[in-house]
N, C-alpha and C positions, 0 to 999 in steps of 0.2 A: 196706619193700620197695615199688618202684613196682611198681601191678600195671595189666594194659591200660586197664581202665576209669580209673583218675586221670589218665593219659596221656590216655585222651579227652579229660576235661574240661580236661584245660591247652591238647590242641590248641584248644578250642572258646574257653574264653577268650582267649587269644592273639589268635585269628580278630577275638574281640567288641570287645577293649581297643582291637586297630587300628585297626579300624575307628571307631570312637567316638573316640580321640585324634584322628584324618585327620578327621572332623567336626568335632572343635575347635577344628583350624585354618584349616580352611575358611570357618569363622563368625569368628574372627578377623580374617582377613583379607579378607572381606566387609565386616565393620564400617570395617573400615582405611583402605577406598578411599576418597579426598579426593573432594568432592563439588564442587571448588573444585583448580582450573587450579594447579600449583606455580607461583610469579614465574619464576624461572626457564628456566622452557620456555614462555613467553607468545608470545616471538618465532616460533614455529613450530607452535604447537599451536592451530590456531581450537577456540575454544571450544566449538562445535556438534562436531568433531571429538572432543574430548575427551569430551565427556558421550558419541558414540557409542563410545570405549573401554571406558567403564566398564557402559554397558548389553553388550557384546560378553561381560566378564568374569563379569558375573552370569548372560548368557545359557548359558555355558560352565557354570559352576557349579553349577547345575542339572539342567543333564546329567549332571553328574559326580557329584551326590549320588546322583540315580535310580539310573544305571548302577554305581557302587560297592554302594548301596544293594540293588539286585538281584542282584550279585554275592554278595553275603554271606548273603541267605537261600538262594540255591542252593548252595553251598557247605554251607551247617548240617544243609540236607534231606539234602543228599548225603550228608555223612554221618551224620547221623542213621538214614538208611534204609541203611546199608551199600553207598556207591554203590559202593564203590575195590572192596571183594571182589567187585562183578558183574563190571564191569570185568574186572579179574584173571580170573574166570571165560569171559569172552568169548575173553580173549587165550589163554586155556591153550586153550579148546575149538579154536580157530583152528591154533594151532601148538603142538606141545610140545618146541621147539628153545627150547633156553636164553637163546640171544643174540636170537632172534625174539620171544618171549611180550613180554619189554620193549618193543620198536619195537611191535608190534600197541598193548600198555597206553598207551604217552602218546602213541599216536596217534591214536586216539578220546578221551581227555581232551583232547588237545589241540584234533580236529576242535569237538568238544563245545563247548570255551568259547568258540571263536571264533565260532563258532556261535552261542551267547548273546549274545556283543557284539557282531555283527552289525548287529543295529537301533542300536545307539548311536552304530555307526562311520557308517553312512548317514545318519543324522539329523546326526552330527558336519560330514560334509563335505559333503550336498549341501543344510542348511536352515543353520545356523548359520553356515559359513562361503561360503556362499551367499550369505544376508543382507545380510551386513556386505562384500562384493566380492571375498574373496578365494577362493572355490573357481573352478577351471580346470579338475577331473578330470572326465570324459568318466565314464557307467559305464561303458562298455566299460575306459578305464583300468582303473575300481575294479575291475572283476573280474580284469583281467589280471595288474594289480598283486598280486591275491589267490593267482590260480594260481601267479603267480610266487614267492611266499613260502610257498607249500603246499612247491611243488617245492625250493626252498634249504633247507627247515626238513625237508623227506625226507633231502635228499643231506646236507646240511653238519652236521646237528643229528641225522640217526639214525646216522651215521655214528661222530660222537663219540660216542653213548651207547653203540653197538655196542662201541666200542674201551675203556670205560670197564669196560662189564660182563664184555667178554673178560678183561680183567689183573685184575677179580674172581676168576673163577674161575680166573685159569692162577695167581696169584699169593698168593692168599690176602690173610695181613693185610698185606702189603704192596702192596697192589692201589694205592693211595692214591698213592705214590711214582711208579707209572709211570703213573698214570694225570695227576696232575699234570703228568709231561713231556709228556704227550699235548697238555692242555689248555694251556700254554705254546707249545709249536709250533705248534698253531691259533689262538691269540691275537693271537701275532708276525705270522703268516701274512698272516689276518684286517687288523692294521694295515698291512702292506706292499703287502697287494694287492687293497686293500678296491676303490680308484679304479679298478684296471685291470680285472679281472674279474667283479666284483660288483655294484657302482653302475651300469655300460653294461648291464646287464640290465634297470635301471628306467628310465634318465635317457639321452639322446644328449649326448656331450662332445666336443665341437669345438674344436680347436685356436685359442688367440684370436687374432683376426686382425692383421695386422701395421698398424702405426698409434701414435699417439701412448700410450695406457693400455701397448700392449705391450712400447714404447720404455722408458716410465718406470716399469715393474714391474722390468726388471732393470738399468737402470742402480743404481734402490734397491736390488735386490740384491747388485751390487758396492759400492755405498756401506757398508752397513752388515755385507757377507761373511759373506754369504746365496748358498749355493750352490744353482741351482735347477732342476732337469730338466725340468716342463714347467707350462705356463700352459692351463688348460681353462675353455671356457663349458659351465655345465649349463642344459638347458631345463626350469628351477626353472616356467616360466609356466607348463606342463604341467600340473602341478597345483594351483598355488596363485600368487597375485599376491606374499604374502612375500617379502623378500629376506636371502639371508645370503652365508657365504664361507668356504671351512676351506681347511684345509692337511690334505693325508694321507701316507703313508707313512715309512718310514724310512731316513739313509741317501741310495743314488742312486737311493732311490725315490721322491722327496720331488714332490709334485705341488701346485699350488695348481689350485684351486674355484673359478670363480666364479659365482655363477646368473646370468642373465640377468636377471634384473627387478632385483640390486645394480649392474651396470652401466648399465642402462638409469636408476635411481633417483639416482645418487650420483655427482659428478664426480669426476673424473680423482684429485684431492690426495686428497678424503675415501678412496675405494679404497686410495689407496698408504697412508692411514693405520691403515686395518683389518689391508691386507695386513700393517705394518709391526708390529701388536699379535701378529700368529700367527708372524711370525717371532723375535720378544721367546720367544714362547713354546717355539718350537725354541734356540733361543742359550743361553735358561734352563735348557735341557734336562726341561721341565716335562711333554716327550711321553713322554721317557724315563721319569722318577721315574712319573707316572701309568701306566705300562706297567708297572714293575718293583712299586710296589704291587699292582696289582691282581695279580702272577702270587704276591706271598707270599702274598696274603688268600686267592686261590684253595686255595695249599699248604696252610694253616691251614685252611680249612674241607676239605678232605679230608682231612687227617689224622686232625680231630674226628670227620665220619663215619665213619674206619676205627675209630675204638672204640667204636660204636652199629651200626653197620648188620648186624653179626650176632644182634642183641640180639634174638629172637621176641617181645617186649614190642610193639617200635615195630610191626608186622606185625599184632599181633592187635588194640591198638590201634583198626585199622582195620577191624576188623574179620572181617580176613583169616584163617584157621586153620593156611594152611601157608606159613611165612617166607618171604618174597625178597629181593633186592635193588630189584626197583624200589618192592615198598608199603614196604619200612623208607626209600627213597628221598623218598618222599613224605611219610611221617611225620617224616621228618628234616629235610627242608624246611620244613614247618608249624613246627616245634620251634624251629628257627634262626633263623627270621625277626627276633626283635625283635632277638637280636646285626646281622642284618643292616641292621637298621634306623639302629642307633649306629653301626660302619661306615660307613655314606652318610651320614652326616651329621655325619664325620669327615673324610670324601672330598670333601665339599661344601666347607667351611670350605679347606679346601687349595685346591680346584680356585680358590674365591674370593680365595684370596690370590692365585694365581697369575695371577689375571686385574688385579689391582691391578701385578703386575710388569711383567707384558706389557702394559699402558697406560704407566707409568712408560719401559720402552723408546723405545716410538713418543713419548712427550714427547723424551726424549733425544735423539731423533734431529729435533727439531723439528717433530713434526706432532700438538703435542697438540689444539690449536685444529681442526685439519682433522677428527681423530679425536672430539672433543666434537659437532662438527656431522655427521659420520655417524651417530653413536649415537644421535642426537636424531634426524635423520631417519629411522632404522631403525624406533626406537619409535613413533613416528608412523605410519610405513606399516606395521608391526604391530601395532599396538594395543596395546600394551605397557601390564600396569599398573604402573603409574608408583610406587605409594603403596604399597607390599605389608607387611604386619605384620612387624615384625622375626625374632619368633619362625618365622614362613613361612620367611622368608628363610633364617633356618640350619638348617631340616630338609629346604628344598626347592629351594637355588637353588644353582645350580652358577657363577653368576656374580653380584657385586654388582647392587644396583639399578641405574637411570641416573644417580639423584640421584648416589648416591652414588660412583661413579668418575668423576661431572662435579667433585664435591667433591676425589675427590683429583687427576685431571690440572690442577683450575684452581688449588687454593688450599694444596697439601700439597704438601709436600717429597719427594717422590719418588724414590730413587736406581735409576736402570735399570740 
């Protein structure tokens, strides 16, 4: 029989193993970095450029040990000293409405950790990417950006947990089921009308201006029947020198991205060959399949919680004495983690194949060359490591390296 206290120590281990495997690849793929320009990318990469890449990646890494590093003794202390039952005790003293004591409990855990990573996020954007030339954000951004995500993570995220813990208690063990349809319809939502009402709250998106890029974005759309509702600049400068490009919505919802520092960085052909890999990606239907997994993975893991979340084990656990839903919530999270960990790194492997399809496209359609000289200038004005341990690669990248999709658009048979 599990009793609370073993249940501790598995949360605690879980916690320890994580963390200590994410340090093992981290030291991997430190050693990994070539200290030494690939031939390859000789043509574009000055070598003083490249050595400043690889100090960028260390200087990151760094960071990322301390601040994960800190992350984990506060976490052990926490609960080692029973933080989640004070918690729980604040929220109950505050309200003792059912659907309330939850939004009060992971609203302080949640004020709390951001809290914590605070000093990591400012040392992140305004010394490190500072440095190296690519920080833009203003504090006043930084804070704005801050309150702005306090306030979406009120409305949008207490809202769902609201509706999650209501069809707890209206529905018992079937809570899972509707609460699943809930989380689907927010998800769909979410992708259809991320560009229109959610993104304009961080970024200004203006209509691109009529002219030759705007000419020959949809003529390629009719080439290749690509049906397209609208073309947007985001002011990416805003924050950061980077440049990227997506595609969002679904449908005649369907919007292309593009920042400002990709069209200011990349000519006219390289663009149409990027744009030409995200629309590979819709034709493939790879927005779709990626949608439609994640809403089964979602079902599956609520399901799994509806036969644990009544369990007073995972609750006391924590220390807690009297059940609920959001500390079995919490303990069930801690618990899930490493299934969720093989997941994304099930999701990754996919997402990477599907970025070998979507280059395969844009060759089809003749712009593999254009598309090989975007990615390389991309990498460049990012910083991109070039050299990443394999092993990294398949726990943590949701897209091949450079080398490697320069390997298949140039030299591999690819059918789009």
């Amino acid at each position: 029989m599990t009793t609370p206290q073993m249940l501790f120590y598995v949360i605690v281990a879980i916690l320890v193993v994580n963390y200590l495997a994410e340090q093992y690849l981290e030291w991997l793929n430190a050693r990994h970095r070539s200290v030494e320009l690939p031939e390859s990318l000789e043509d574009i990469y000055p070598e003083d450029e490249y050595r400043r890449s690889q100090q960028y990646k260390a200087d990151n890494q760094k960071l990322s040990f301390i601040a994960s590093t800190v992350s984990l003794l506060v976490v052990l202390v926490f609960l080692f000293l029973d933080g989640f039952a004070l918690v729980d005790q604040w929220a109950r003293e505050i309200s003792s409405h059912r659907l309330v004591i939850p939004l009060v409990f992971f609203g302080i855990l949640m004020l709390a950790w951001d809290l914590i990573n605070l000093p990591f996020a400012l040392y992140d954007t305004f010394v490190i990417e500072e440095r190296y030339g690519f920080n833009k954000t203003t504090p006043s951004t930084f804070i704005a950006d801050k309150l702005k995500g306090y306030l979406l993570t009120a409305v949008l995220g207490g809202g769902l947990l609201v509706g999650v813990v209501w069809f707890y208690h209206q529905t018992g063990p079937m809570f899972w089921l509707f609460a699943w349809m809930l989380v689907t319809l927010f998800t769909v939502f979410l992708t259809m009308f991320y560009t229109h009402w959610i993104l304009p709250l961080f970024n200004k998106l203006t209509p691109l201006e009529e002219g030759t890029l705007k000419k020959e974005i949809y003529d390629l759309c009719r080439r290749v029947g690509f049906s397209l509702r609208d073309v947007f600049v985001m002011d990416g400068s805003r924050r950061s020198t980077k440049a990227n490009a997506f595609f969002s919505g679904l449908g005649k919802q369907k919007r292309i991205v593009l920042f400002d520092t990709l069209v200011n960085e990349l000519g006219v052909k390289q663009i149409l060959a990027v744009l030409t890999h995200e629309m590979g990606h819709y034709r493939k239907r790879h927005t779709l399949v990626n949608l439609l997994l994640s809403v089964v993975q979602t079902g599956i893991t609520l399901y799994i919680l509806s036969l644990f979340i009544n369990n007073p084990v995972l609750s006391r656990a924590l220390g807690v004495s009297e059940p609920s839903f959001h500390i079995a919530l919490i303990a069930f999270s801690l618990l899930y983690s490493p299934i969720s960990t093989v997941l994304g790194i099930g999701m990754n492997y996919l997402s990477r194949r599907h970025e070998y399809r979507a280059d395969a496209f844009a060759r089809r359609h003749g712009l593999s060359d254009a598309l090989v000289e975007a990615l390389k200038k991309l990498s460049v004005k990012n910083l991109s490591n070039l050299t990443p341990h394999p092993l990294y690669v398949k726990v943590h990248h949701s897209h091949p390296t450079l080398l490697q999709r320069m390997e298949h658009l140039q030299h591999t048979d690819v059918n789009g």
